[in-house]
C-alpha positions as CSV (number, residue, x, y, z in Angstrom):
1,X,53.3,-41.7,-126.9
2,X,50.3,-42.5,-124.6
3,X,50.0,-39.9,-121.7
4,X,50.5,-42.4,-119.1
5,X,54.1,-43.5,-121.1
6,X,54.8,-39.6,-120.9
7,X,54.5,-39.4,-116.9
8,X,56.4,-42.7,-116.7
9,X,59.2,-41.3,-119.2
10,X,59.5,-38.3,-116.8
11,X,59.2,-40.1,-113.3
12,X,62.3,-42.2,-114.6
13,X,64.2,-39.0,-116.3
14,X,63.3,-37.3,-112.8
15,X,64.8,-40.3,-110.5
16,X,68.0,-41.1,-112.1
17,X,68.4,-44.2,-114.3
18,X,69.5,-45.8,-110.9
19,X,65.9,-45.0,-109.2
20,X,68.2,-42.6,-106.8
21,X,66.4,-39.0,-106.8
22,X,68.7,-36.1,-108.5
23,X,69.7,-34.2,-105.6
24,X,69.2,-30.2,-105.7
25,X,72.2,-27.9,-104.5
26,X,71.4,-27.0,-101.1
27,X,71.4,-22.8,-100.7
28,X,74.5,-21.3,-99.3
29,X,74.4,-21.0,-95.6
30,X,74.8,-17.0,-94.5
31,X,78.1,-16.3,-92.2
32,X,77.4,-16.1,-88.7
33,X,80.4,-13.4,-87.8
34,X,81.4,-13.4,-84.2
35,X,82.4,-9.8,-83.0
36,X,84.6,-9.4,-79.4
37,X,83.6,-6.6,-77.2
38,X,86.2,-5.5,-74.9
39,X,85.6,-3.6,-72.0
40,X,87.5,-2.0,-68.8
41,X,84.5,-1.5,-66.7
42,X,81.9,-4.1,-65.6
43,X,79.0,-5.1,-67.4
44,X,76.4,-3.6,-65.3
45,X,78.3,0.0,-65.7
46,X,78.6,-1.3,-69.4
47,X,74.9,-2.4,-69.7
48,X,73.6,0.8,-71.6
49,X,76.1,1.0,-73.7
50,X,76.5,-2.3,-74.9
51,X,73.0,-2.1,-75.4
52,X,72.9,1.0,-77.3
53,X,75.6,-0.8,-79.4
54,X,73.6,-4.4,-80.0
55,X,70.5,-2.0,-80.5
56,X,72.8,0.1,-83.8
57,X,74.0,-3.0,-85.4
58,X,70.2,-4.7,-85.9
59,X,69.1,-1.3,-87.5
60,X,72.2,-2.2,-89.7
61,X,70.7,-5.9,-90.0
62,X,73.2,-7.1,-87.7
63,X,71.4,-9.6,-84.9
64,X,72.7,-11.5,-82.4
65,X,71.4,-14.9,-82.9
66,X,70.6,-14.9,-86.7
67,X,73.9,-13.7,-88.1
68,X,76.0,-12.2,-85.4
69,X,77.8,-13.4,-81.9
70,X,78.9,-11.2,-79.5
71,X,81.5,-12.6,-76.9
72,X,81.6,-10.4,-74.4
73,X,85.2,-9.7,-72.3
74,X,84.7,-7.1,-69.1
75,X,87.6,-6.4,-66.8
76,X,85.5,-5.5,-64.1
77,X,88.1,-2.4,-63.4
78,X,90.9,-4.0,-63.1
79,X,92.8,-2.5,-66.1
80,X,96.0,-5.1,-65.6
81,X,93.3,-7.8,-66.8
82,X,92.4,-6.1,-70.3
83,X,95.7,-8.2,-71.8
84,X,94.7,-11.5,-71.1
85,X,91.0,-10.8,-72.4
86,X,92.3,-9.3,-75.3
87,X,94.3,-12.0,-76.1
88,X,91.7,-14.3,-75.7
89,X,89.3,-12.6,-78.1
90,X,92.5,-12.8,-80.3
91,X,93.1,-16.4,-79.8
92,X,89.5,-17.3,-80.3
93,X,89.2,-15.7,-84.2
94,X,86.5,-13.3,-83.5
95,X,85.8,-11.6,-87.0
96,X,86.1,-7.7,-85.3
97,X,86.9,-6.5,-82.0
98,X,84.8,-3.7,-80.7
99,X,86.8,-1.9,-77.4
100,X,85.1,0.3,-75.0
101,X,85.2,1.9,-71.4
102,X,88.7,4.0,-72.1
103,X,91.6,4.2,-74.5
104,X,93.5,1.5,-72.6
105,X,90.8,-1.2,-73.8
106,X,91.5,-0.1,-77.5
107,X,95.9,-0.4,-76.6
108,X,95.3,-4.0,-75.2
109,X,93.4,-4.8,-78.2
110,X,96.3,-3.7,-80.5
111,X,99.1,-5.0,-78.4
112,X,97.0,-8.8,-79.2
113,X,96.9,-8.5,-82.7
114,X,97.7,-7.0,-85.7
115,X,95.4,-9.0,-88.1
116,X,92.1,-9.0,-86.6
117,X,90.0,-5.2,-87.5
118,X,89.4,-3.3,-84.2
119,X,87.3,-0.2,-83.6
120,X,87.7,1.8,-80.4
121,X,85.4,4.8,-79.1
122,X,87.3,6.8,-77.0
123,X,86.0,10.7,-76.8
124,X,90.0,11.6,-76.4
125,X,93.1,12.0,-79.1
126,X,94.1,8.3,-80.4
127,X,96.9,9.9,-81.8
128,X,98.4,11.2,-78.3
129,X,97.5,8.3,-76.7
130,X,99.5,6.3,-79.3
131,X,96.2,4.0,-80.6
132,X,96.9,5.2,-83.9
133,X,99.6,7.6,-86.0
134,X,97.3,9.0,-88.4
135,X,93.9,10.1,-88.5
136,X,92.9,10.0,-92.4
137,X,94.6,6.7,-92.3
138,X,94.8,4.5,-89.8
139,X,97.5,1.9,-89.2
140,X,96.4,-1.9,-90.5
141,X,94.1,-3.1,-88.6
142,X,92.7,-0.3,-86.2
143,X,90.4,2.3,-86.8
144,X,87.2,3.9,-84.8
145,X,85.9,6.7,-82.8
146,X,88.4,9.3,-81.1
147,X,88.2,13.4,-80.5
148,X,90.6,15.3,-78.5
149,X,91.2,16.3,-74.8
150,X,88.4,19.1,-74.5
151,X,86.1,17.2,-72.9
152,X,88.9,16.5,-69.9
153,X,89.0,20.6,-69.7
154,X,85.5,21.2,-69.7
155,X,85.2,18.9,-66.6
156,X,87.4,21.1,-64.7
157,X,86.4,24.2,-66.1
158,X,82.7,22.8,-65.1
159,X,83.7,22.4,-62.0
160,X,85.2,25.9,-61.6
161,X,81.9,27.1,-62.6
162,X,80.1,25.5,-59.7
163,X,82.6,26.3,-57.1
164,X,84.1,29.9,-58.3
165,X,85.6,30.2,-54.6
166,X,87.8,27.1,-54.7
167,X,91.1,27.8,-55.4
168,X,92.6,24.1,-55.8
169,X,90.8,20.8,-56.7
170,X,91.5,17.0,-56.9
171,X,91.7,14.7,-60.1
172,X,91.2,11.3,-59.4
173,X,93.7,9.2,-61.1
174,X,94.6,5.1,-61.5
175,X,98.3,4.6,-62.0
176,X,97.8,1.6,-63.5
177,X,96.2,3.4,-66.6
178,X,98.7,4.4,-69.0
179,X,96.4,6.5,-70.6
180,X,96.2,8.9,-67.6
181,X,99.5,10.6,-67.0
182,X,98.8,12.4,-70.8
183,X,95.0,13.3,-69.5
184,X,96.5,14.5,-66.4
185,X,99.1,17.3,-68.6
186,X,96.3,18.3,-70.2
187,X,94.6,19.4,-66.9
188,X,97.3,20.6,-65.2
189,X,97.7,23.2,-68.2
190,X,93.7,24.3,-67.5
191,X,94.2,24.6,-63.9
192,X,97.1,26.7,-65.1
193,X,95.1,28.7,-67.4
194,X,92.4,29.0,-64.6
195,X,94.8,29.9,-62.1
196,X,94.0,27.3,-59.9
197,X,96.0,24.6,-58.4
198,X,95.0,20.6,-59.4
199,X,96.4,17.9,-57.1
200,X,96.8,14.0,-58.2
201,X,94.8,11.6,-56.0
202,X,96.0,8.1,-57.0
203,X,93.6,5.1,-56.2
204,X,95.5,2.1,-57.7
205,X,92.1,-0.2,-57.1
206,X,88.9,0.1,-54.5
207,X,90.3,-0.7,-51.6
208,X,92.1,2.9,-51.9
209,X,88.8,5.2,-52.1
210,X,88.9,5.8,-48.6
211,X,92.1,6.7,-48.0
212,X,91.7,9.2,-51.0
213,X,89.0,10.8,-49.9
214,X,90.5,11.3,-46.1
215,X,93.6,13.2,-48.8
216,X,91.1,15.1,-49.8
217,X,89.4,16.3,-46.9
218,X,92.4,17.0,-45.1
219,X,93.6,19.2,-47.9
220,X,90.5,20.8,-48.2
221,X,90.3,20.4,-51.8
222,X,86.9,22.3,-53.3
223,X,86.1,19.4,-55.8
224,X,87.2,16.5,-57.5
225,X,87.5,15.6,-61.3
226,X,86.8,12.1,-62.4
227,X,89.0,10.6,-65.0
228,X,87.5,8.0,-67.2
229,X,89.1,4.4,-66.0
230,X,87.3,1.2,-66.3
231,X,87.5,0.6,-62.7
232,X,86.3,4.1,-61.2
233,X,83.5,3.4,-64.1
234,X,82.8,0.0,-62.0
235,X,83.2,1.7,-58.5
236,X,81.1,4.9,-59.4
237,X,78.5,4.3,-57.2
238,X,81.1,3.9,-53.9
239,X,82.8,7.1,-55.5
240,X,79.8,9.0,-55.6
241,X,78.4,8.0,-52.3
242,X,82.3,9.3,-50.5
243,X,81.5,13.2,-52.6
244,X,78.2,12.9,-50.7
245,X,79.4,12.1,-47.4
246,X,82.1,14.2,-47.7
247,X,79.8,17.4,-49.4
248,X,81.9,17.9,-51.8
249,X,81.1,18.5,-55.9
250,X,82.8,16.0,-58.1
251,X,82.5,15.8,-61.7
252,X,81.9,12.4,-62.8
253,X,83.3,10.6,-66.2
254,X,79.9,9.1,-67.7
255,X,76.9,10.6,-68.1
256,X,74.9,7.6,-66.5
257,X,77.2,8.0,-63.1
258,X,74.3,11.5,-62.8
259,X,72.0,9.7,-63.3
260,X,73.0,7.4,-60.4
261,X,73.4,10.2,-58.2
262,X,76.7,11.6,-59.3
263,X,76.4,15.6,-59.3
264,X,77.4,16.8,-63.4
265,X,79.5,15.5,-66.1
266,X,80.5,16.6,-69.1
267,X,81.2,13.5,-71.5
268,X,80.4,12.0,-74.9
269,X,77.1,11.0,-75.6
270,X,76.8,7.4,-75.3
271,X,74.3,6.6,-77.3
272,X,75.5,8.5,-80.1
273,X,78.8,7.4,-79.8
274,X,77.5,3.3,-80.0
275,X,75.6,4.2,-83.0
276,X,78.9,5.5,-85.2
277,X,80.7,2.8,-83.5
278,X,77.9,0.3,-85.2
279,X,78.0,2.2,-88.3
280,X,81.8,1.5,-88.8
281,X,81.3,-2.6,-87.6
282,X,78.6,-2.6,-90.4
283,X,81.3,-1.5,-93.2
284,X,84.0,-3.7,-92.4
285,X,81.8,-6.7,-91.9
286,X,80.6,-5.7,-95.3
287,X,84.7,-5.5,-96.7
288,X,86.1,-2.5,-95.9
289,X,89.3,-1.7,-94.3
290,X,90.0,-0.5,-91.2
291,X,92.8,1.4,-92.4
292,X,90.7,3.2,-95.7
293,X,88.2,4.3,-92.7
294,X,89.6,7.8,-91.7
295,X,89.2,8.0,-87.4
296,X,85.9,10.2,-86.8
297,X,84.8,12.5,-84.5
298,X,82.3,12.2,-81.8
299,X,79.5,13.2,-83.1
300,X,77.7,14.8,-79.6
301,X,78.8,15.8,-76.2
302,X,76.7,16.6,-73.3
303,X,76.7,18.0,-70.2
304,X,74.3,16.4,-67.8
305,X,73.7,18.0,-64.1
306,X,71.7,16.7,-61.0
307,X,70.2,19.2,-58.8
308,X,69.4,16.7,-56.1
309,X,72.6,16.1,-55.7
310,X,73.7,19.8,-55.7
311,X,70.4,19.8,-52.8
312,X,71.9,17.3,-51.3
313,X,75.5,18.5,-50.8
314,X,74.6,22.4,-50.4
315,X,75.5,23.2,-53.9
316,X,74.2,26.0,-55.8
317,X,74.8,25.2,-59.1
318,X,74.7,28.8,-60.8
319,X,72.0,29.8,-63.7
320,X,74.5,29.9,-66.6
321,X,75.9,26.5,-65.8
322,X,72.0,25.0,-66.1
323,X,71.3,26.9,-69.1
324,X,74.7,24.8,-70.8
325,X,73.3,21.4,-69.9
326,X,71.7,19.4,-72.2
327,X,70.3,17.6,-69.4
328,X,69.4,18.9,-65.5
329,X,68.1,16.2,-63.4
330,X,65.4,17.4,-61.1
């Protein structure tokens, strides 16, 4: 055979006896997985840690855009709205739900389903506060970030630090948050252990932070303890600006509420905390379990403190706190 009869021979073997070109198997398209994140607080009191979080899961090749979608759900501090965003995510088959901003995000998310994984990050027990039974294994479809109620002593005993002539303080609480009457137990039992007397200052939503803080200047508390709660997480700013008026210390829930003026919390480290939480979305998107992957620990706390503030209010905030704090603000 002629070369020219050779090319022809293949051009028709290539083309199909019809003259139709063989078609070639197109390559599988990679799953776009859509992830919920749930919050209780805003986004702008969210914004560093959900960036933190979007940060963690591209180092784990995780990018919005190429092979991830994020649909974002923030209740804006009104905890009594976390059901109906949860049940959206639910409703709209995200892959993985991703709660933040308090252990009442993660019981909103459980109460919507049973089927779809969730991972919480909540520095406190998940046991206590009934997100999970069991640590080593989780139940079905829940699993995450949780430590115990330490870092809700260490606020007040912070606080006692700073003020060593106080003999009863304030704890800010939202009656709406379930999660709260447990934290607040805790508390009472270090104020016990302190011997100091702790007094519950409910704010049911903003337009009670006045009348609080007129409470607690007529009972001349010498501080106030922050709880975390998605909306005093939202309202900081308001929160911290009534401690200043009325000169008074209070311990704040997040580290970034110091860094917004707030005088000194002690709280998990958020960065740290976004990056397990990223770590654990990166295994079940991959095909684990939720309920093979044991509950973890925070792995960092830190105690953050703002001598301005202290300035500011006539605070002396004494050597031996400073020397604690993994961060003074100057």
């Amino acid at each position: 055979m002629q070369a020219t009869d050779r090319r022809t021979f293949l051009a028709v073997v290539c083309l199909g006896f019809t003259g139709v070109p063989v078609s070639v198997p197109a390559q599988p398209v990679a799953k776009v997985y859509r992830i919920g994140y749930l919050s209780a607080a805003s986004e702008p009191a969210q914004r560093a840690s959900r960036e933190a979080f979007v940060r963690a899961l591209s180092e784990h090749g995780w990018v919005e855009g190429r092979n991830l979608t994020i649909e974002y759900r923030f209740a804006n501090g009104a905890v009594e709205a976390l059901s109906s965003l949860a049940a959206e995510l639910a409703r709209s088959r995200v892959d993985l739900i991703v709660t933040t901003a308090g252990s009442t995000t993660a019981l909103a998310a459980k109460r919507a389903t049973d089927r779809i994984p969730i991972v919480f990050t909540s520095g406190l027990d998940p046991v206590e506060l009934g997100i999970v039974s069991n640590l080593a294994r989780p139940d079905g479809n829940v699993t995450g970030i949780g430590g115990d109620l330490t870092v809700i002593e260490k606020r007040l005993e912070a606080l006692r630090d700073v003020t060593p002539k106080a003999t009863r303080y304030g704890v800010l609480v939202n009656p709406s948050n379930r999660v709260h009457p447990i934290v607040v137990r805790t508390l009472e039992a270090t104020a016990a252990r302190l011997k100091v007397g702790l007094q519950q200052i409910p704010v049911r939503d903003p337009a009670g932070f006045d009348a609080a803080w007129v409470v607690i200047r007529r009972d001349a508390l010498g501080g106030v303890v922050m709880l975390g709660d998605g909306m005093f997480q939202t309202h900081g700013k308001r929160l911290i600006a009534l401690a200043a008026e009325a000169r008074l210390p209070m311990v704040v829930a997040t580290s970034q509420l110091v860094r917004e003026g707030g005088l000194m919390s002690f709280a998990v480290d958020v960065l740290s905390l976004q990056r397990q939480a990223a770590e654990i979305v990166d295994r079940i998107l991959r095909g684990a379990v939720p309920s093979e992957i044991p509950i973890e620990e925070p792995r960092k706390f830190e105690m953050v403190v703002n001598l301005k503030t202290a300035e500011a209010i006539g605070l002396t905030i004494p050597q031996p706190v400073l020397l604690m704090a993994d961060e003074v603000l100057r």
